[in-house]
C-alpha positions in Angstrom: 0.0 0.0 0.0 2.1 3.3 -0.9 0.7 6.5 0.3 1.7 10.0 -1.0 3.8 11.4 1.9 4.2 15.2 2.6 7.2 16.9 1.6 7.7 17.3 5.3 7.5 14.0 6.7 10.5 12.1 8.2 8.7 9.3 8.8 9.8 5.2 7.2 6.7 3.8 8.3 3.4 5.1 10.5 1.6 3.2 12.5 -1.8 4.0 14.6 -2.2 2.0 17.1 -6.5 3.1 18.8 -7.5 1.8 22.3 -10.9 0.6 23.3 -13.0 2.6 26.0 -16.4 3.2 24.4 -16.4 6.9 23.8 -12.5 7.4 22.2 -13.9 6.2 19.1 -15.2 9.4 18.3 -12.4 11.1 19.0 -10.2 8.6 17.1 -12.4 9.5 14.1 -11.2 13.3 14.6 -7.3 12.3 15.0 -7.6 10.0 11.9 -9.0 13.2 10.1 -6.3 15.3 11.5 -3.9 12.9 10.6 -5.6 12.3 7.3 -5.5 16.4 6.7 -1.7 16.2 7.4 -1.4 13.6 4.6 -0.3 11.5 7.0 -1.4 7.9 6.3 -1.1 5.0 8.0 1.0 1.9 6.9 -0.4 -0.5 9.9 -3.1 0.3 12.1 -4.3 -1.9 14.9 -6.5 -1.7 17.9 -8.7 -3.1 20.8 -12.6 -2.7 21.2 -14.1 0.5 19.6 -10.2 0.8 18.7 -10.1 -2.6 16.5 -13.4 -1.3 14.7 -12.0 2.1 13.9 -8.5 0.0 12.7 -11.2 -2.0 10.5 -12.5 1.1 9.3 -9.2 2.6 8.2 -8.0 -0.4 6.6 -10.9 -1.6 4.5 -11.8 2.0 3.1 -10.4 3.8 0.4 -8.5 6.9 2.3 -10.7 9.4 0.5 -13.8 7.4 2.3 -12.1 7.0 5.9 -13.0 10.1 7.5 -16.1 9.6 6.7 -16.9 5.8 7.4 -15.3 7.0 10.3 -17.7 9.6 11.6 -21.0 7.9 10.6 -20.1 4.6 12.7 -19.4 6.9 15.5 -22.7 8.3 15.0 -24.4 5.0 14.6 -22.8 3.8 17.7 -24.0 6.6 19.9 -27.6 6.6 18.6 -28.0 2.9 18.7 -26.9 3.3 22.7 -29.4 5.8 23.3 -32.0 4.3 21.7 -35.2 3.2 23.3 -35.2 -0.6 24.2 -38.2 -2.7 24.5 -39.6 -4.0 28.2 -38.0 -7.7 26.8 -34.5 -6.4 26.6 -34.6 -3.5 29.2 -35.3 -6.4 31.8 -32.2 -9.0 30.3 -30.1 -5.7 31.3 -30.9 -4.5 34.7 -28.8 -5.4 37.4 -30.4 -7.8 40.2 -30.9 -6.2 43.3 
C-alpha cells in the first residue's frame, strides 16, 4: 500500500495504534481526520474494542472514504446506545438487586 507522503515527513513507516473505551472512538475519528489532513497515512493500524473497529475502518476503506466511514459509525454507535429498548430487553439488562 504506498501512500503519498508530505514533503515534510521524516517518517519510514506510521503506524496507529487506537484503544478501546467506548467513547474514544469518536475522537479517534477526529485524530484520523487530522492525521488524514496532514497527509499523513497509515501503513499499519491496529487496535482493541471500539479501537479494533475504527482500525477496520481505516483499513478496508479507500482513504478518501475513511474520514467519513469513520464519523458515521461513530454516530451510529451513539444513537444505537441511546436508543429506546423494549420492556423484553430493558429487563435481560438491569442489574439484580
Amino acid at each position: 500500500m504506498s501512500h503519498p507522503r508530505p514533503v515534510c515527513s521524516t517518517f519510514e513507516c506510521i503506524a496507529l495504534l487506537l484503544q478501546g473505551g467506548g467513547a474514544l472512538g469518536a475522537y479517534q475519528a477526529g485524530g484520523y481526520q487530522a492525521l488524514s489532513e496532514a497527509r499523513l497515512q497509515p501503513d499499519w493500524v491496529a487496535g482493541i474494542s471500539i479501537g479494533a473497529i475504527n482500525a477496520a475502518l481505516v483499513a478496508g476503506n479507500a482513504p478518501v472514504n475513511r474520514v467519513a466511514r469513520l464519523r458515521h459509525t461513530a454516530l451510529d454507535l451513539r444513537w444505537s446506545l441511546r436508543a429506546p429498548r423494549s420492556p423484553a430487553m430493558a429487563s435481560n439488562l438491569s442489574v439484580a438487586e
